[in-house]
Structures are given as C-alpha cells and as structure tokens.
VOGUDREN-206241 format. One record per atom (N, C-alpha, C): residue number from 1; residue in one letter; atom name; x, y, z. Coordinates in pm, whole numbers, plus 50000, padded with zeros to 5 digits. Example, Ala and Ser with C-alpha at 12.3 -4.5 7.8 and 13.67 -1.06 7.14 Angstrom:
residues 2
<r pos="1" code="a" site="N" x="51319" y="49431" z="50780"/>
<r pos="1" code="a" site="CA" x="51230" y="49550" z="50780"/>
<r pos="1" code="a" site="C" x="51320" y="49670" z="50780"/>
<r pos="2" code="s" site="N" x="51285" y="49775" z="50708"/>
<r pos="2" code="s" site="CA" x="51367" y="49894" z="50714"/>
<r pos="2" code="s" site="C" x="51290" y="50003" z="50787"/>
end
This chain:
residues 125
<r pos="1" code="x" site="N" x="05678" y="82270" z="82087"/>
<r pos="1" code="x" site="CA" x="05813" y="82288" z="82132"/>
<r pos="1" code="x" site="C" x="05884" y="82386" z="82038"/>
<r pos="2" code="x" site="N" x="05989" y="82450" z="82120"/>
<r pos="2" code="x" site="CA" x="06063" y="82534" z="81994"/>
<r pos="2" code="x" site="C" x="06215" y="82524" z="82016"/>
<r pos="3" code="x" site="N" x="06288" y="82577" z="81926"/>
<r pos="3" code="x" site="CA" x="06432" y="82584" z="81934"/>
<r pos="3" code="x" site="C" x="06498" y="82707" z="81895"/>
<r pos="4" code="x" site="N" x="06574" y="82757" z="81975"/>
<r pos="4" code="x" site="CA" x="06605" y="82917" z="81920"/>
<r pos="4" code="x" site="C" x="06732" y="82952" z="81939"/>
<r pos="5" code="x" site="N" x="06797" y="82961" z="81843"/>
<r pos="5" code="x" site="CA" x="06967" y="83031" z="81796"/>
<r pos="5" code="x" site="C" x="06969" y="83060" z="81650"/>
<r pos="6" code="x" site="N" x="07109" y="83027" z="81623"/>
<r pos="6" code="x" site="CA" x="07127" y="83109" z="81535"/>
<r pos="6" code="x" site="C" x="07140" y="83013" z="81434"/>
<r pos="7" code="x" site="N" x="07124" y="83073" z="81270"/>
<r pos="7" code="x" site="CA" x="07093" y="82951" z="81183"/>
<r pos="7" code="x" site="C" x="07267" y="82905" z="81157"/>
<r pos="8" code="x" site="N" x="07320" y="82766" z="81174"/>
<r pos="8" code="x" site="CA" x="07458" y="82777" z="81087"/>
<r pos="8" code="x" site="C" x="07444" y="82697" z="80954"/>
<r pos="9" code="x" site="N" x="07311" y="82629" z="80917"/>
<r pos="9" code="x" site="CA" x="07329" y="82572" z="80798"/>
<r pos="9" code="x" site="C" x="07185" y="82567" z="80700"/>
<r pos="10" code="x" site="N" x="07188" y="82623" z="80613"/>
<r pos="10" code="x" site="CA" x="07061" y="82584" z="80554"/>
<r pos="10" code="x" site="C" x="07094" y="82481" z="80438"/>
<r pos="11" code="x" site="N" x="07023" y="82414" z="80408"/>
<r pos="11" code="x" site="CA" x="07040" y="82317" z="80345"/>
<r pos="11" code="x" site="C" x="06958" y="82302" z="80180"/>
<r pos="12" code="x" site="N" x="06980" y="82277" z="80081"/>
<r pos="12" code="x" site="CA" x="06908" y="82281" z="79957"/>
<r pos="12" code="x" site="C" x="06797" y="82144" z="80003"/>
<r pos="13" code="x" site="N" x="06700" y="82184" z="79907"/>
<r pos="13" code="x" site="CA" x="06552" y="82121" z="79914"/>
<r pos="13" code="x" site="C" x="06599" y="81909" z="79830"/>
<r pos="14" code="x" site="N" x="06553" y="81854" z="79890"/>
<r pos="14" code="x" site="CA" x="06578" y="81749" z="79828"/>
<r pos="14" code="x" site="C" x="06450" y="81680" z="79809"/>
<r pos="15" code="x" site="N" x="06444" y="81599" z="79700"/>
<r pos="15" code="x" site="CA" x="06338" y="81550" z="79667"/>
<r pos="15" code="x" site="C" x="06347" y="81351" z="79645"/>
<r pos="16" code="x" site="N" x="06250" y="81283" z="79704"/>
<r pos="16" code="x" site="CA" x="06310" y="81134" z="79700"/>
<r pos="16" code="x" site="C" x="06169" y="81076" z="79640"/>
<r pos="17" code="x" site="N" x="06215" y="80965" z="79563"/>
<r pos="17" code="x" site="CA" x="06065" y="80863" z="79543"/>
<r pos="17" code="x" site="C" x="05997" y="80917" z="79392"/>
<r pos="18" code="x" site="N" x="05950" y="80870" z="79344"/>
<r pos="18" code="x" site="CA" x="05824" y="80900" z="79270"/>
<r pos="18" code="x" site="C" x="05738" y="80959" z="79305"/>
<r pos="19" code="x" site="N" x="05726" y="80976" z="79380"/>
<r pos="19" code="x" site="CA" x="05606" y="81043" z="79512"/>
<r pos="19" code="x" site="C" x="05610" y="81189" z="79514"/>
<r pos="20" code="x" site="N" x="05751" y="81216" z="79473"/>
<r pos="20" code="x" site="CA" x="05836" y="81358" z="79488"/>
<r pos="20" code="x" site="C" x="05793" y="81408" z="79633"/>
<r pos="21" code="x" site="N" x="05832" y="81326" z="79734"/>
<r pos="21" code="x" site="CA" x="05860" y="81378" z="79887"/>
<r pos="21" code="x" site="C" x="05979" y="81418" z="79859"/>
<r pos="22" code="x" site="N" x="05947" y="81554" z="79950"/>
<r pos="22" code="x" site="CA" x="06073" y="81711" z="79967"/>
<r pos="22" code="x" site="C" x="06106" y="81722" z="80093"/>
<r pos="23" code="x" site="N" x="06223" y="81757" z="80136"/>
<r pos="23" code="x" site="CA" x="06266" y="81769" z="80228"/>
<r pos="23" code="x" site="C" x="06412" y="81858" z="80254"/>
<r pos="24" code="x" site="N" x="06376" y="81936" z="80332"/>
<r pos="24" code="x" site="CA" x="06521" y="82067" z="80342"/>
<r pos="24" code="x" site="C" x="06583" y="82048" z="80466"/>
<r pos="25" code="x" site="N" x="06666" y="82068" z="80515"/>
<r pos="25" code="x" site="CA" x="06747" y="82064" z="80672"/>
<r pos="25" code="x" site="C" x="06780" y="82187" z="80696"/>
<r pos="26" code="x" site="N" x="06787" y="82253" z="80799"/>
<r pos="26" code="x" site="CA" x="06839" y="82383" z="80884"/>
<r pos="26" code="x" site="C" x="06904" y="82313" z="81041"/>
<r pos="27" code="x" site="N" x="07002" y="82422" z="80994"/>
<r pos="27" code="x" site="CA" x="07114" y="82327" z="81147"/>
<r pos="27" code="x" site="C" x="07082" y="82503" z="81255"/>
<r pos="28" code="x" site="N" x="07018" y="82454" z="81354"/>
<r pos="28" code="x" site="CA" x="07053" y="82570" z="81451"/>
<r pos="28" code="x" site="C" x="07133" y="82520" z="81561"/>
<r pos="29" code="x" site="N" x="07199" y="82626" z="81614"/>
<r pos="29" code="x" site="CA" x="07282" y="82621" z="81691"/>
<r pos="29" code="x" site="C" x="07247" y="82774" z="81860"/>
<r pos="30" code="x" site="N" x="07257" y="82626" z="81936"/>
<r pos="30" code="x" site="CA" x="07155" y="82720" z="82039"/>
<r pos="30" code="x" site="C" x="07255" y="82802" z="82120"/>
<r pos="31" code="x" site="N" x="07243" y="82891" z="82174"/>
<r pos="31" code="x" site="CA" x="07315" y="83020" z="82276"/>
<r pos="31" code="x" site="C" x="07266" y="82987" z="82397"/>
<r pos="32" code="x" site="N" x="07390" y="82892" z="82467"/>
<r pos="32" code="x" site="CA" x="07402" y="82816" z="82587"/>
<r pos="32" code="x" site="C" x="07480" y="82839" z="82611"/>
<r pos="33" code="x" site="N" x="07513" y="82728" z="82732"/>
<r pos="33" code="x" site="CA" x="07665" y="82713" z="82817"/>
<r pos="33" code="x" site="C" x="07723" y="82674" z="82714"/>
<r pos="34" code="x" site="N" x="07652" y="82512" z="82702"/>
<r pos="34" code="x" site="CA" x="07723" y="82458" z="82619"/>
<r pos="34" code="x" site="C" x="07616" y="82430" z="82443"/>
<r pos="35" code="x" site="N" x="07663" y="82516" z="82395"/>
<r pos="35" code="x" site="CA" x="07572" y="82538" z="82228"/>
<r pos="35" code="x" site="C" x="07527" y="82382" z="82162"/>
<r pos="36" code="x" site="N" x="07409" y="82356" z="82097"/>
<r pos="36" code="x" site="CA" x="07413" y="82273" z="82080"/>
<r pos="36" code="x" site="C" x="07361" y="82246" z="81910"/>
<r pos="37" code="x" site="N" x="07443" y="82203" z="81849"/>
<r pos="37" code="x" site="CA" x="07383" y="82185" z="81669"/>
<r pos="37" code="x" site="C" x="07252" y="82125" z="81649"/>
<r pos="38" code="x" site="N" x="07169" y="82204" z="81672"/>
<r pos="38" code="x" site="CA" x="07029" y="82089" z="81628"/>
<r pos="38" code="x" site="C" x="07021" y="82111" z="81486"/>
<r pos="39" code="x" site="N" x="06988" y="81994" z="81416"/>
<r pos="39" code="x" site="CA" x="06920" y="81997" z="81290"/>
<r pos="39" code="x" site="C" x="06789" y="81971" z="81278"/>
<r pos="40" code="x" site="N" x="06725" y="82031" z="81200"/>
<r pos="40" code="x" site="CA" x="06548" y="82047" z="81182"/>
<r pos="40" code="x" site="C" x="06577" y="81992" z="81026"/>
<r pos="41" code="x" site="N" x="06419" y="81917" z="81038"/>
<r pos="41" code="x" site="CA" x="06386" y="81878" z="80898"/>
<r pos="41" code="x" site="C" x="06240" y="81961" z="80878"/>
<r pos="42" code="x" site="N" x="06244" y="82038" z="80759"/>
<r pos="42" code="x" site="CA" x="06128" y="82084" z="80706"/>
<r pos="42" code="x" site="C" x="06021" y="82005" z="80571"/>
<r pos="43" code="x" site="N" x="05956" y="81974" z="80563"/>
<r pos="43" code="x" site="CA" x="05914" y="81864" z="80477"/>
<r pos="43" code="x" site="C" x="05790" y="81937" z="80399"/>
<r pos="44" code="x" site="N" x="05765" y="81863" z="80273"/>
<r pos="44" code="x" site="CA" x="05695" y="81878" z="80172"/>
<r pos="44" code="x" site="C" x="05681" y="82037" z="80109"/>
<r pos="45" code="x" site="N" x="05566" y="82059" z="80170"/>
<r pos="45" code="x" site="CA" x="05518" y="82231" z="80147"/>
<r pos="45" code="x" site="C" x="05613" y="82304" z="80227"/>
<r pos="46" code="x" site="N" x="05622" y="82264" z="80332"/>
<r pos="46" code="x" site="CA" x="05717" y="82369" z="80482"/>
<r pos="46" code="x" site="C" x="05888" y="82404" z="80431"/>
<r pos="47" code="x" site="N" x="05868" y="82277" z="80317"/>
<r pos="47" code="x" site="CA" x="06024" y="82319" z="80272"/>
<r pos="47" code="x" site="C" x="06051" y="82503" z="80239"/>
<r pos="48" code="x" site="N" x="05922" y="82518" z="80158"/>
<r pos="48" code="x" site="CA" x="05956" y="82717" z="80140"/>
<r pos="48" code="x" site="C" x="05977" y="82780" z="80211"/>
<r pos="49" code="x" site="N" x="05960" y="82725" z="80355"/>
<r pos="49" code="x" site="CA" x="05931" y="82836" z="80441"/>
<r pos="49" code="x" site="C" x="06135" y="82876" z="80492"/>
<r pos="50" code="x" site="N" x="06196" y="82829" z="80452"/>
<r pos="50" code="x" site="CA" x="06349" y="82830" z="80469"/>
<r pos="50" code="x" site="C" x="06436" y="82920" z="80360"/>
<r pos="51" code="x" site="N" x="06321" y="82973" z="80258"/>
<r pos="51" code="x" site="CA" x="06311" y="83034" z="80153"/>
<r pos="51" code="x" site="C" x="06404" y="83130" z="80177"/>
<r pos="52" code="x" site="N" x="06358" y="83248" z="80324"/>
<r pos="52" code="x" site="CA" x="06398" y="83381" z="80344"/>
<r pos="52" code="x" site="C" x="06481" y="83368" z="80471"/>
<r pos="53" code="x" site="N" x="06552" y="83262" z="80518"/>
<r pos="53" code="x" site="CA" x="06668" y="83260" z="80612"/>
<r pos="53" code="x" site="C" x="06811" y="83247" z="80544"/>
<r pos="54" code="x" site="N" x="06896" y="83306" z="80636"/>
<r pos="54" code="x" site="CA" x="07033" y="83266" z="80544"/>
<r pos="54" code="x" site="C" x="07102" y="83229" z="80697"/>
<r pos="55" code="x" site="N" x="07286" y="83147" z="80681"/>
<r pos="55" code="x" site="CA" x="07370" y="83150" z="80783"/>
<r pos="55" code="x" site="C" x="07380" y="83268" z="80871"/>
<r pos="56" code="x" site="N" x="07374" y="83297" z="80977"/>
<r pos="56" code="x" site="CA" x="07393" y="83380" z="81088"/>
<r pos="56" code="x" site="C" x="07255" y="83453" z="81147"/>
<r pos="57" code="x" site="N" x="07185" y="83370" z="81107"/>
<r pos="57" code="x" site="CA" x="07052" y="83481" z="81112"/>
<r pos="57" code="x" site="C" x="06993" y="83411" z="81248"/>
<r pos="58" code="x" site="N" x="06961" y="83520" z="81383"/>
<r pos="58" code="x" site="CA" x="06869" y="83437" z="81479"/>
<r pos="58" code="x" site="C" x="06749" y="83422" z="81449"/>
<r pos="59" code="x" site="N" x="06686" y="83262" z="81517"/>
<r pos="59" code="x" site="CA" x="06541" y="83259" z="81426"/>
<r pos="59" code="x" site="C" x="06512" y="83192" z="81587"/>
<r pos="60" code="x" site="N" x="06351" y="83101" z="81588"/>
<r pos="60" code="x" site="CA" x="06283" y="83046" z="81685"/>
<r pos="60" code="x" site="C" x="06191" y="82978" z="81558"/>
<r pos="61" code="x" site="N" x="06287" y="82826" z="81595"/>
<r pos="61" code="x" site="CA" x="06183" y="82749" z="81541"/>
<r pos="61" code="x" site="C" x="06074" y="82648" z="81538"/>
<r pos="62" code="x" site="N" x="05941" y="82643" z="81548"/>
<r pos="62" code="x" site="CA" x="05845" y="82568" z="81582"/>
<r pos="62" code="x" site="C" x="05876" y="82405" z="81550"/>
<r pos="63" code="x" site="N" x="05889" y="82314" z="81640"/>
<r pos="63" code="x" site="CA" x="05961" y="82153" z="81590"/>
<r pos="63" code="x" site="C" x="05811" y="82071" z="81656"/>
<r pos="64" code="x" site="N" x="05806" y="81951" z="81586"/>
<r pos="64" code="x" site="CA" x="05741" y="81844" z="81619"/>
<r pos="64" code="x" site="C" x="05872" y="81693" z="81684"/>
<r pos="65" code="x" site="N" x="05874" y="81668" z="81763"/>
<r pos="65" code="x" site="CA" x="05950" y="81551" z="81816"/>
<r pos="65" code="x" site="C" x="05859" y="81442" z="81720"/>
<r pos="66" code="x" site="N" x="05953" y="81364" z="81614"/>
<r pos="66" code="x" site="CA" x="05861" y="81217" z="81549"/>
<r pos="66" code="x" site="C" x="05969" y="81115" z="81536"/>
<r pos="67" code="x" site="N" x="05885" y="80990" z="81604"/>
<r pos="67" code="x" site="CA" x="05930" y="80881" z="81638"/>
<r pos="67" code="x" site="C" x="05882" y="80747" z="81538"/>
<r pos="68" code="x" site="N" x="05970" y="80688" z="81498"/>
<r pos="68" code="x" site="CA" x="05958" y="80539" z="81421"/>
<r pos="68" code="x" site="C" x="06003" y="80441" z="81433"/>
<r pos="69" code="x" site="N" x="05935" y="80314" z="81425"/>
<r pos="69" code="x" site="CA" x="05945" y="80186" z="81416"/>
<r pos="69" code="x" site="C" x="06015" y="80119" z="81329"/>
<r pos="70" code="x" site="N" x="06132" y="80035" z="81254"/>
<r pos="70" code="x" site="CA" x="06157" y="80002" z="81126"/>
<r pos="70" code="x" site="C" x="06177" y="79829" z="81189"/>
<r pos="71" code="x" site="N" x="06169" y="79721" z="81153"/>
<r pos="71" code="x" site="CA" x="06189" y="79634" z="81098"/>
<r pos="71" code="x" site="C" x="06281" y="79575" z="80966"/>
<r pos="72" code="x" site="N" x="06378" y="79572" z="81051"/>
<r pos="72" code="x" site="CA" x="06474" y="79503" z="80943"/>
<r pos="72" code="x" site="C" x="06493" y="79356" z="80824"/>
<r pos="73" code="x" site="N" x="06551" y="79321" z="80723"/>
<r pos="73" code="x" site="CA" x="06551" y="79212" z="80699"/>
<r pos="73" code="x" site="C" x="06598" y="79082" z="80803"/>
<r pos="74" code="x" site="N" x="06673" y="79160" z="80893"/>
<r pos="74" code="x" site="CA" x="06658" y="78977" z="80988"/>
<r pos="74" code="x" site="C" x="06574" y="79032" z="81109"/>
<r pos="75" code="x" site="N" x="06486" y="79081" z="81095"/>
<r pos="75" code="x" site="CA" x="06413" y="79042" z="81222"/>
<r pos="75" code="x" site="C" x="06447" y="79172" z="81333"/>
<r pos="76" code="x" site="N" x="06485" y="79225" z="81296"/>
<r pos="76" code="x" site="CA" x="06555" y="79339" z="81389"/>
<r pos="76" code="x" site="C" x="06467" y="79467" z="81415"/>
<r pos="77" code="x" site="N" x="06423" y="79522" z="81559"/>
<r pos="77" code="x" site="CA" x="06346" y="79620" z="81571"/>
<r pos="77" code="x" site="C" x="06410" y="79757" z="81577"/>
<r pos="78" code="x" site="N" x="06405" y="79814" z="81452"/>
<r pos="78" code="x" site="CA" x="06460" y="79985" z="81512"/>
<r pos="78" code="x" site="C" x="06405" y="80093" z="81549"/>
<r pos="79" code="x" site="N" x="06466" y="80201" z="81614"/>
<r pos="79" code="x" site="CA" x="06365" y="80275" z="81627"/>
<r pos="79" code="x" site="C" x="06472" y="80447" z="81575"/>
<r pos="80" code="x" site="N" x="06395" y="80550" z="81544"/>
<r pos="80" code="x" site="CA" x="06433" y="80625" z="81492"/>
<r pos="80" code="x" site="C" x="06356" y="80737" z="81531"/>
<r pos="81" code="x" site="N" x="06468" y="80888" z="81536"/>
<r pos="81" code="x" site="CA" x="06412" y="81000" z="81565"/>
<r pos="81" code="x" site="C" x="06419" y="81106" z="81487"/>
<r pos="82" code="x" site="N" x="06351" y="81192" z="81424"/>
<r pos="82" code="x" site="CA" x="06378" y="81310" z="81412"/>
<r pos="82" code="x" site="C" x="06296" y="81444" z="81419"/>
<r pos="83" code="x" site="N" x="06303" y="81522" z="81435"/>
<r pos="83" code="x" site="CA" x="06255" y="81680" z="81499"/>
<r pos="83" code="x" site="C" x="06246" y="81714" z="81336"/>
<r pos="84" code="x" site="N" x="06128" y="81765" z="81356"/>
<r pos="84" code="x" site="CA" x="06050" y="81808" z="81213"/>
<r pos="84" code="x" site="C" x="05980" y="81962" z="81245"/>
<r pos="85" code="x" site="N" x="06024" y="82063" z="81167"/>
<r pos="85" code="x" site="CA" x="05995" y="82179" z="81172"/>
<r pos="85" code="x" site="C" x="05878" y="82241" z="81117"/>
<r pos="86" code="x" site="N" x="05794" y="82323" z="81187"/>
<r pos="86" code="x" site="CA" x="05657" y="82344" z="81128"/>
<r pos="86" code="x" site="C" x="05651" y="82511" z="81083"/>
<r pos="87" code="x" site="N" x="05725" y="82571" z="81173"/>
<r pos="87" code="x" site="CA" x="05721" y="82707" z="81136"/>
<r pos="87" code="x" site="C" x="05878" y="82753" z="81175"/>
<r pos="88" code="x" site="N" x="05935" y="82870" z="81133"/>
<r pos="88" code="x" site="CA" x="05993" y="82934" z="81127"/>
<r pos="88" code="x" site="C" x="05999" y="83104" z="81160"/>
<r pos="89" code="x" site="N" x="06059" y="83166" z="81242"/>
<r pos="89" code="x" site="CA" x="06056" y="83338" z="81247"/>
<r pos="89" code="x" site="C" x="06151" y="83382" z="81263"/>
<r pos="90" code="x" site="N" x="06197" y="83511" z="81228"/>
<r pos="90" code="x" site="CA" x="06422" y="83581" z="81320"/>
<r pos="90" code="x" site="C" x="06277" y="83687" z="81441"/>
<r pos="91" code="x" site="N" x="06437" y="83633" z="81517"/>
<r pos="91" code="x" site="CA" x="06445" y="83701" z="81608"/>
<r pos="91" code="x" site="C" x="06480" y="83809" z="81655"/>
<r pos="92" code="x" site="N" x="06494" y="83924" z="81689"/>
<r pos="92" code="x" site="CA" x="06518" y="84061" z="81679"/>
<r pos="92" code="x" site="C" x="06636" y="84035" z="81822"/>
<r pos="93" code="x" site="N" x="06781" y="84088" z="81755"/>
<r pos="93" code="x" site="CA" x="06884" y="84060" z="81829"/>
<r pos="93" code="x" site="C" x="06849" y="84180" z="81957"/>
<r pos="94" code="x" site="N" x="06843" y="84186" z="82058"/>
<r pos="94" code="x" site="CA" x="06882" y="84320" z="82154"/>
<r pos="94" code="x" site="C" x="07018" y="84359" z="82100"/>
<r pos="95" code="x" site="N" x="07005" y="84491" z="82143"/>
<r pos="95" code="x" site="CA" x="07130" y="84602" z="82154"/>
<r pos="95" code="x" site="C" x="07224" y="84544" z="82287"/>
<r pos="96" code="x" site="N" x="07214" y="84527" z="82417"/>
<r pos="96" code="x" site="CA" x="07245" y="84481" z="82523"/>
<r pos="96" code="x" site="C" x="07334" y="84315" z="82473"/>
<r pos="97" code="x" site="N" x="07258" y="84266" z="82398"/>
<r pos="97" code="x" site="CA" x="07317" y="84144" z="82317"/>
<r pos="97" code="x" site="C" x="07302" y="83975" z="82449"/>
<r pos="98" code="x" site="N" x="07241" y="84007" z="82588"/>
<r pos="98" code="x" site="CA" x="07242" y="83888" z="82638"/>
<r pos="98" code="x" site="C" x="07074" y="83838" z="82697"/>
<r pos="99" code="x" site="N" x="07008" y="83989" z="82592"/>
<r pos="99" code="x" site="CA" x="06818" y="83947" z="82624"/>
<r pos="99" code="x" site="C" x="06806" y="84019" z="82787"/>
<r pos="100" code="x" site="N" x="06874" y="84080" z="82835"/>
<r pos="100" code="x" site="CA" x="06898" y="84119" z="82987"/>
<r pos="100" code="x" site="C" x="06800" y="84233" z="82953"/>
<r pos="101" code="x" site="N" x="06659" y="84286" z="83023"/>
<r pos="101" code="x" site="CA" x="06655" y="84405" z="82976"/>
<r pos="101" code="x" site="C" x="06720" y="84512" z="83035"/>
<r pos="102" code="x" site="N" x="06769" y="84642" z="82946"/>
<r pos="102" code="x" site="CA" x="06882" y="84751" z="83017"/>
<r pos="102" code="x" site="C" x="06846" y="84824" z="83171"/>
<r pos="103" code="x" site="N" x="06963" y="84818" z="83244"/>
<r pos="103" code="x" site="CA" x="06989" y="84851" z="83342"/>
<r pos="103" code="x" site="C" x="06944" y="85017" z="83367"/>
<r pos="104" code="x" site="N" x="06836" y="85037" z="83537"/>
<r pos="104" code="x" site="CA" x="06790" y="85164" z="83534"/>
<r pos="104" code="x" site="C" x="06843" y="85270" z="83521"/>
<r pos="105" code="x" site="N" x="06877" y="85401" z="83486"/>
<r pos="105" code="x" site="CA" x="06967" y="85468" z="83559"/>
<r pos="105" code="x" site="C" x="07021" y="85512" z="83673"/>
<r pos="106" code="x" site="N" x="07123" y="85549" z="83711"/>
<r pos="106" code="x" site="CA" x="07141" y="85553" z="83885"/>
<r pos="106" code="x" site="C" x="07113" y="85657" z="83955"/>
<r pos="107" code="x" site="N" x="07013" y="85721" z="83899"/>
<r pos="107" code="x" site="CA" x="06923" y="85849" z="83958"/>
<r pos="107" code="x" site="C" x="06797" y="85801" z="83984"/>
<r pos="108" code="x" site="N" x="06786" y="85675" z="83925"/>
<r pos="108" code="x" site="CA" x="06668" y="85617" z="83983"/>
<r pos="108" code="x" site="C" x="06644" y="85575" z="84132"/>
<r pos="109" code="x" site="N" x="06780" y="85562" z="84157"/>
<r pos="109" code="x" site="CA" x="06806" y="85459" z="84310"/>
<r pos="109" code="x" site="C" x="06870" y="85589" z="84404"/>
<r pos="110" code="x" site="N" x="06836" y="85694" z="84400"/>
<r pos="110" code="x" site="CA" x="06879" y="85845" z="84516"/>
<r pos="110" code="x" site="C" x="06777" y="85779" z="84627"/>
<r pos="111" code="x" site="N" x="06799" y="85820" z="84730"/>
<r pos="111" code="x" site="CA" x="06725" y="85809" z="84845"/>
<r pos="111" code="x" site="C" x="06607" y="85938" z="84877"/>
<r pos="112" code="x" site="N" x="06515" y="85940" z="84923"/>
<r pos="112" code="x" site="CA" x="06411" y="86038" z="84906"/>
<r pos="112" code="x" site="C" x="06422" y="86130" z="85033"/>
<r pos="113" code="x" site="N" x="06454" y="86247" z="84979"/>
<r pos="113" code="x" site="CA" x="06469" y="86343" z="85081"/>
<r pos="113" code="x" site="C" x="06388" y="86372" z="85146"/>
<r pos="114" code="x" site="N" x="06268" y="86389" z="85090"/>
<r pos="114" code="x" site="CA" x="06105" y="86483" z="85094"/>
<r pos="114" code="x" site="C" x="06012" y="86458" z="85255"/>
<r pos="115" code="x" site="N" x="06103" y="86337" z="85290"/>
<r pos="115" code="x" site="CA" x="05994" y="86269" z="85404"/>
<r pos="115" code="x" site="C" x="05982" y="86325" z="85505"/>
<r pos="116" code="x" site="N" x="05830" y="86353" z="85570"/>
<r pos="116" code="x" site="CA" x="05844" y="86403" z="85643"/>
<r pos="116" code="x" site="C" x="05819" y="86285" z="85801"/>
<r pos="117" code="x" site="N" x="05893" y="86376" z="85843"/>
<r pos="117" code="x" site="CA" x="05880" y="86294" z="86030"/>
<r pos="117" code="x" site="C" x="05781" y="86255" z="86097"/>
<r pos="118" code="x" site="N" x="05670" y="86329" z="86051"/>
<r pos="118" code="x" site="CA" x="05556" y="86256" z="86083"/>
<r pos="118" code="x" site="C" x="05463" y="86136" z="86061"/>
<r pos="119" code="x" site="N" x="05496" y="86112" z="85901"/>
<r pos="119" code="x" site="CA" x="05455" y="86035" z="85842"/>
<r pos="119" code="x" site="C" x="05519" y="85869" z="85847"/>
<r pos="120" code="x" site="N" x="05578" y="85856" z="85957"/>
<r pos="120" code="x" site="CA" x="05683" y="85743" z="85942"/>
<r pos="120" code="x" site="C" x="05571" y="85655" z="86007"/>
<r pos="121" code="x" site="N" x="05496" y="85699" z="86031"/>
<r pos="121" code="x" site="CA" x="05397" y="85566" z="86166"/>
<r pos="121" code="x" site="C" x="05301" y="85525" z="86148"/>
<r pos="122" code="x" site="N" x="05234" y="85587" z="85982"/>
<r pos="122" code="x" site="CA" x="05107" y="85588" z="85924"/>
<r pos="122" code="x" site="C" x="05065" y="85468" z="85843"/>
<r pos="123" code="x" site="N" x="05143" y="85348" z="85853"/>
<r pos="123" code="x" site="CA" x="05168" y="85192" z="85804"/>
<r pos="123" code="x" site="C" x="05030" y="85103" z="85879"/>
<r pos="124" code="x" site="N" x="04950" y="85039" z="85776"/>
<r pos="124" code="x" site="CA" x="04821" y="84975" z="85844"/>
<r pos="124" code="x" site="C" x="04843" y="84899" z="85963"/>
<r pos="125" code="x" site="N" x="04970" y="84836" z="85972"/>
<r pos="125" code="x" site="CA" x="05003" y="84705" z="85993"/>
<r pos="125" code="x" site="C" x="05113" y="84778" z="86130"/>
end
C-alpha cells in the first residue's frame, strides 16, 4: 500500500526500552477533496530513511497496515492500529500542478483538408 502528499511533519527519532527500539513519525497530508493527516511510523533501521525529507516536500510512501491485541489488567481485550512505513521517495511536482498531463495544441484539432472524394467509401466494414 502507499500514501502520497505532502510531508507536514517530520518527527525526531525516539528511542524506548533497554532494547533501544527506535522509532520516528512523518505526518503526510494527502491532496484530496478532503486532505487527510496520516501519520507513518518508521521503526528501527527505517528510522534513517526520513534522514533526507523536510516539511513541504511531496513524497509516496510505502506503509504496512499492523494490527494488535493487548490485554489489560482487568481482563479487557484491546485492539490497536498503526501504519508502519517501509520506504520512502519525493515526488517530482508537475509544472501543470494537478498531475493532468498538458493540453494538445489547437492546431492539433484543424480539420483535414487533403481528402479526397473518392476515398470516402474505401472502409472494410
């Protein structure tokens, strides 16, 4: 799966446990109707890869959907989500600015003079 806008937050690398598990956040924000803040978690090694993005930059980023189980002290079943990022790339903005590719010129669309009268009937079909 992927997710693709523009970066609005990068986040410093955090580290938890004895274990020294790492973990960085990037907030993208998608170019919709209605835009939507996703946050990505990048983990352990993948944290570098957030190294060479900054705020405003369009990227497309590779996510894993991961799902968990927790068990509470009274007995309580939770469950928990988060979108975990595997790769990272920017995106090369178009000039046009809406990904539309540019419109032909209007010499493309003249009507063809050249035809001749005979040739109108020569259709297989």
């Amino acid at each position: 799966m992927e997710v693709q806008g523009k970066i609005k937050m990068v986040g410093e690398t955090q580290t938890f446990g004895s274990n020294g598990f790492r973990k960085r956040e990037v907030v993208v924000t998608t170019e919709e109707q209605y835009p939507q803040h996703i946050m990505v978690e990048f983990v352990q090694d993948k944290t570098d890869l957030l190294n060479n993005y900054q705020v405003g930059q369009n990227v497309k980023v590779s996510i894993n959907l991961r799902g968990r189980e927790w068990v509470n002290p009274q007995g309580e079943t939770k469950y928990f989500n988060s979108i975990q990022g595997w790769r990272i790339e920017g995106v090369v903005e178009s000039a046009s600015g809406g990904g539309m590719p540019p419109a032909a010129p209007a010499e493309a669309f003249q009507p063809a003079n050249d035809l001749n009268e005979d040739d109108h009937d020569d259709l297989p079909f």
